[in-house]
C-alpha positions as CSV (number, residue, x, y, z in Angstrom):
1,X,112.1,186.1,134.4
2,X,112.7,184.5,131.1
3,X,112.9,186.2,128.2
4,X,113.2,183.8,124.9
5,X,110.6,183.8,122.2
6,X,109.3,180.2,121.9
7,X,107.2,181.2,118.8
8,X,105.0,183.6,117.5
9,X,101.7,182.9,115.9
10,X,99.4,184.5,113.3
11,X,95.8,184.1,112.7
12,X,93.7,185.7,109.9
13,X,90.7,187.7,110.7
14,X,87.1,185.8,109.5
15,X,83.5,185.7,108.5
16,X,81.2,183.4,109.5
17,X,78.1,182.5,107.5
18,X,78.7,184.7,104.5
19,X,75.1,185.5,104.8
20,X,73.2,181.9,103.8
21,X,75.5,179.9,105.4
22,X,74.8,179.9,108.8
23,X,76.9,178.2,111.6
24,X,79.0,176.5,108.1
25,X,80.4,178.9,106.1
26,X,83.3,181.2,106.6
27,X,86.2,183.1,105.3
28,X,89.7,184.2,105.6
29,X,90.4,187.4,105.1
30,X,93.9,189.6,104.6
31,X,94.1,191.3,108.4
32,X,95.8,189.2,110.8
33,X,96.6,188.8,114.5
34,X,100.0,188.0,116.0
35,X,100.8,186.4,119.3
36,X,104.0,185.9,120.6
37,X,104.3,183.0,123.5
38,X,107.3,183.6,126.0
39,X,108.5,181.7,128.7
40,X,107.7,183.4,132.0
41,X,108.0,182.8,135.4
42,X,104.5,184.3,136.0
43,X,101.2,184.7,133.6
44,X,102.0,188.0,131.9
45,X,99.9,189.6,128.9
46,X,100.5,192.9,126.9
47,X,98.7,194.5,123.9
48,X,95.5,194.2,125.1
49,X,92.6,196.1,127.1
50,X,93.9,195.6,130.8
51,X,90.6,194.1,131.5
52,X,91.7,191.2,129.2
53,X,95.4,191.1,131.2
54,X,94.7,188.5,133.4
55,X,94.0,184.5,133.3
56,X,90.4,185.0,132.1
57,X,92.1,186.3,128.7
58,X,90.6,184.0,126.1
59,X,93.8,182.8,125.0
60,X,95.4,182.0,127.9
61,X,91.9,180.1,128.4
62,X,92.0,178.4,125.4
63,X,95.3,177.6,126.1
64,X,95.2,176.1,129.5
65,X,92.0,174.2,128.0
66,X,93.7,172.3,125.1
67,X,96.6,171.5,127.4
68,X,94.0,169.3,129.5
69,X,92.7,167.8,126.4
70,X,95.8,167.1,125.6
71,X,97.1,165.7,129.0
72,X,100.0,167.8,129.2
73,X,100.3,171.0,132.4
74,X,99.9,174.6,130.9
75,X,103.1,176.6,132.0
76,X,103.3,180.7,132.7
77,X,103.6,182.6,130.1
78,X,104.1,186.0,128.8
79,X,101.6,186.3,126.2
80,X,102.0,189.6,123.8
81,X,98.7,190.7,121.3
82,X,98.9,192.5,118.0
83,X,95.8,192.8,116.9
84,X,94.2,195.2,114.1
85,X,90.5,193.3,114.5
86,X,87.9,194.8,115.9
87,X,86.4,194.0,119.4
88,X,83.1,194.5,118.9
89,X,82.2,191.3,116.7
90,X,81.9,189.3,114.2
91,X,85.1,189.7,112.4
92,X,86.3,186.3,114.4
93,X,88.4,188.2,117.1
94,X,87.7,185.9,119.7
95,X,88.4,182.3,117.1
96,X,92.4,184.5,116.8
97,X,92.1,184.4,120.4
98,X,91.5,180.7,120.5
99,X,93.4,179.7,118.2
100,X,96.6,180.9,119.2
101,X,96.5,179.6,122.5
102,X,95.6,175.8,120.9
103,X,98.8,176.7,118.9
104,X,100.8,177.0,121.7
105,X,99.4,174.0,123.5
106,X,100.0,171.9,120.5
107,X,103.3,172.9,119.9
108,X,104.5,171.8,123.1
109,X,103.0,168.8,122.9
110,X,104.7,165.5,122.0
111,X,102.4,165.8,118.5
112,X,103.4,169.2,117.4
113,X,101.2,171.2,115.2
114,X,98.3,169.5,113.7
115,X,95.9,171.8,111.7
116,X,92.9,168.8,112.2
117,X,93.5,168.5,115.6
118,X,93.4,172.2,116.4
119,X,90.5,172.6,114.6
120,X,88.6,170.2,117.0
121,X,90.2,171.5,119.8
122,X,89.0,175.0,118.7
123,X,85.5,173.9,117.7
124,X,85.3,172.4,121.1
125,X,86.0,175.4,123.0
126,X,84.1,178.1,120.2
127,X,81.1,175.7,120.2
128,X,81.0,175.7,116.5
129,X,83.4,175.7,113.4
130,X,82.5,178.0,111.1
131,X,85.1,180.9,112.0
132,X,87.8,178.3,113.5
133,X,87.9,176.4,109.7
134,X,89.0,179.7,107.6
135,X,91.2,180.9,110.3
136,X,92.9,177.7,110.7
137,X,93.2,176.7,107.0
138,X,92.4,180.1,105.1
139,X,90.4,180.7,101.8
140,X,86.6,179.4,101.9
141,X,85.5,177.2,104.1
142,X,82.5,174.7,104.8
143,X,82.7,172.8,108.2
144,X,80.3,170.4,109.9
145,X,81.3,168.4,113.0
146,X,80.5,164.5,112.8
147,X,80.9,162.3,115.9
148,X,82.6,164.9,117.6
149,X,85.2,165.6,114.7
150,X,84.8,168.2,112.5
151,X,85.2,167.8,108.8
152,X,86.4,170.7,106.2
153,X,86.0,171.5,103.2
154,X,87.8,174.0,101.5
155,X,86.9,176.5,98.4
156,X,89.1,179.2,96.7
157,X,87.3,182.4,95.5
158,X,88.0,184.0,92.1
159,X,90.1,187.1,92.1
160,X,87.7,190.5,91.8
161,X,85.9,190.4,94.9
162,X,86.8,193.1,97.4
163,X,84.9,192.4,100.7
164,X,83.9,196.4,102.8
165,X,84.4,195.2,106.7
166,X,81.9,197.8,108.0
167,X,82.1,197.2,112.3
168,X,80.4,200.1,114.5
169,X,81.5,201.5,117.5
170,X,79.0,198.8,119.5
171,X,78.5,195.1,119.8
172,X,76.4,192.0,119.9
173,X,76.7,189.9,122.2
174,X,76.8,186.5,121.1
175,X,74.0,185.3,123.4
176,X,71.8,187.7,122.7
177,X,72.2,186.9,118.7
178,X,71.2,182.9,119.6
179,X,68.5,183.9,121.5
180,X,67.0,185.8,118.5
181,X,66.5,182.9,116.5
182,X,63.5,180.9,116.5
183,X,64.1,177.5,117.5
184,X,62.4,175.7,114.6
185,X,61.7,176.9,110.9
186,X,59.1,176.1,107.9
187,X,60.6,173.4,105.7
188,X,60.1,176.4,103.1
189,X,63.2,178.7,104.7
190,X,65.5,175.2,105.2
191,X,64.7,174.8,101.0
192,X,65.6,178.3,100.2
193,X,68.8,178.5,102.7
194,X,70.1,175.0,100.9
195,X,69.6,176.1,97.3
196,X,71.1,179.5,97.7
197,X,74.2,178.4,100.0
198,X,75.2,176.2,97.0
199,X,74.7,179.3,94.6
200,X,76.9,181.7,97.0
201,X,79.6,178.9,96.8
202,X,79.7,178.4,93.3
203,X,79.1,182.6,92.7
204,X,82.3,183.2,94.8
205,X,84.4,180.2,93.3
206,X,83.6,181.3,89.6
207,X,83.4,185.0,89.9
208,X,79.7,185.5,89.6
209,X,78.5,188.5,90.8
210,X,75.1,188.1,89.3
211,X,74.6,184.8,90.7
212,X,76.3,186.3,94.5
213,X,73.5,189.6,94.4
214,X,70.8,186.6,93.5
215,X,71.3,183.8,95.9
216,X,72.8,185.5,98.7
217,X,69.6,186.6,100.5
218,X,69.3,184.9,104.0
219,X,65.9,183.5,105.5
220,X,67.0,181.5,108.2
221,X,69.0,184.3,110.8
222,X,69.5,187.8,109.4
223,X,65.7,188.7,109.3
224,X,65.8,188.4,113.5
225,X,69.5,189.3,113.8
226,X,69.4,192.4,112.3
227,X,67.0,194.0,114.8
228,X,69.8,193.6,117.7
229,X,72.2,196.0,114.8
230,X,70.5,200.0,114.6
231,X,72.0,200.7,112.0
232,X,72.0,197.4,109.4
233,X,69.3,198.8,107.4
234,X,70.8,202.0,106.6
235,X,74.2,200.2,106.0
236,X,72.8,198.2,103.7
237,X,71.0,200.6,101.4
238,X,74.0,202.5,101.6
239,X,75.4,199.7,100.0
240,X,72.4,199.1,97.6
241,X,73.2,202.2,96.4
242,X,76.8,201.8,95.9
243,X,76.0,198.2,93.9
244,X,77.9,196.0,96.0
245,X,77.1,192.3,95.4
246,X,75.9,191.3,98.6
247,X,75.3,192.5,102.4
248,X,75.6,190.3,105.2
249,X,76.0,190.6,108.7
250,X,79.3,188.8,109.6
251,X,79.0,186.6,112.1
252,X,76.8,187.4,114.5
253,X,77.5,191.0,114.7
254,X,77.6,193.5,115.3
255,X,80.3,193.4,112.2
256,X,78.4,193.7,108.2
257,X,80.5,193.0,104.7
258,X,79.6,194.1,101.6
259,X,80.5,192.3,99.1
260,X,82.0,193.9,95.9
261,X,82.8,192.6,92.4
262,X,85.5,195.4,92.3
263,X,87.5,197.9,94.3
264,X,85.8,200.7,92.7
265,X,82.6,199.7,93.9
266,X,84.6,198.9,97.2
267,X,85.4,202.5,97.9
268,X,81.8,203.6,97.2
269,X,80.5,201.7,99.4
270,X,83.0,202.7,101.9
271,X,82.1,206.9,101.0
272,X,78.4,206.0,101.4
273,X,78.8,204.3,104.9
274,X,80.7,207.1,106.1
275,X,77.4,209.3,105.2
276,X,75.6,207.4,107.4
277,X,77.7,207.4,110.7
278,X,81.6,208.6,110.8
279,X,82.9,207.0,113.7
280,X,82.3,203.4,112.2
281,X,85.1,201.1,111.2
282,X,85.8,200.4,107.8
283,X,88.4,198.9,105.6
284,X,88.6,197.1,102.5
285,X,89.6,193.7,102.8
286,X,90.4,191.0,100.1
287,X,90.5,187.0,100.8
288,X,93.1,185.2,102.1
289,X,94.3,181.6,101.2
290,X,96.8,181.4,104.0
291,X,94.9,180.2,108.0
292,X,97.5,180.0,110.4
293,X,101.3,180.3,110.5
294,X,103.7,179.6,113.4
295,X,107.0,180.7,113.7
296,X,109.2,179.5,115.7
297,X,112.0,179.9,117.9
298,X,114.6,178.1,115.5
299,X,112.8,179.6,112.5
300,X,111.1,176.8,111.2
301,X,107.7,178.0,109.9
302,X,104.5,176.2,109.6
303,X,102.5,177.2,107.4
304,X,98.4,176.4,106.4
305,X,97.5,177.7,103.1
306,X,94.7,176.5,100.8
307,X,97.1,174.5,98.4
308,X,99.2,173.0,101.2
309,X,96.1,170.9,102.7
């Protein structure tokens, strides 16, 4: 069997929506996955569940999937994980996933790495963009997809905010989340979503907590998405009471973040979770300009940060 790293990949954990923004916002955050891709005379994959260790893992999938895009025949690999996100949702496991194993088919293509190809090559596959984008170019992100090309724009956030990842010990499926939502609403909630996402923009680019606690208050998902979460309503008085900013659900779940205008108000809303149920995961997390970086085998890094693209 062969042995020789071809390159290694890493992926930054994300949030999708950032409460008002549904299926269009998303951000980067700090905790990142690696993959390494070796040659291999077989499909081999370690550092996973074992009931992901075979070729329905997602990103041996996505993989195998951008190759035919691409033209080009997926060969074995032996695919290793490192991965600190949660399973359970919302925290863009699954968009690492994808990701990587688009990386890996575009590196061996005749193109190479190209961040705007594998975001439509990851959209395609995730069905939407809005965890793909941050992952892929970091910091901020607003996506839309426009004659089957998705178009990204990019924000920074002001330094301060500290963002509590709060994931419990079950999940949401992502089905389920889709089929809670009604399939039209009042002209009323699409006016309140579009003037708040602006605010919740402009609050995280300037620093404005105020504004953030104000405008971040979703109409259009949330309200039916938090039933499918038991304990969202006691998270988030929990983090009432601690003054955080904002609490959304990340994603579709079953992942929350509060959102903090400082690390002291961070780790209290961290203590007060932990009243509620101790066996939930937590961490603080901060944002991350960087999306994803390839290494490879000769050392040559790519590299997508915010100030790059």
């Amino acid at each position: 069997m062969q042995d020789d790293v071809i390159f290694s990949v890493s992926v930054p954990a994300t949030s999708a929506n950032v409460g008002v923004g549904y299926d269009c916002l998303g951000l980067a955050f700090n905790l990142r996955a690696h993959f390494t891709f070796k040659e291999a005379d077989e499909l081999e994959i370690d550092g996973c569940p074992s009931r992901f260790q075979n070729d329905d893992n997602l990103v041996w999938q996505a993989y195998c999937t951008a190759c035919d895009k691409l033209g080009d025949e997926p060969t074995p690999k032996h695919i290793t994980i490192d991965s600190p996100i949660p399973f359970s949702g919302g925290l863009g496991s699954s968009s690492t996933c994808v990701i990587a194993g688009v990386a890996c088919a575009l590196q061996e293509s005749h193109s190479g790495w190209d961040p705007e190809r594998a975001l439509d090559l990851a959209c395609r596959i995730e069905g939407h963009p809005d965890n793909v984008a941050p992952a892929i170019y970091g910091g901020l992100t607003s996506s839309f997809v426009e004659g089957g090309h998705t178009v990204c724009s990019r924000i920074k956030i002001a330094c301060g905010f500290s963002f509590v990842a709060i994931a419990p010990p079950y999940s949401v499926q992502t089905e389920d989340a889709r089929l809670a939502m009604p399939s039209e609403v009042p002209v009323e909630t699409a006016v309140w979503q579009m003037g708040r996402v602006v605010a919740v923009t402009n609050a995280l680019a300037t620093g404005n907590a105020g504004l953030l606690s104000t405008a971040c208050v979703d109409k259009l998902h949330e309200p039916y998405r938090k039933k499918l979460i038991p304990d969202y309503d006691a998270l988030r008085e929990a983090a009432r009471m601690a003054r955080a900013s904002a609490f959304v659900i990340s994603g579709s779940g079953a992942a929350m973040i509060a959102i903090c205008e400082s690390p002291i108000v961070a780790q209290a809303v961290m203590n007060n979770a932990r009243d509620v149920r101790d066996d939930l995961w937590i961490q603080i997390l901060e944002p991350s300009l960087a999306g994803t970086s390839i290494t490879c085998d000769d050392n040559t890094i790519h590299h997508n940060t915010f100030d790059e693209i």
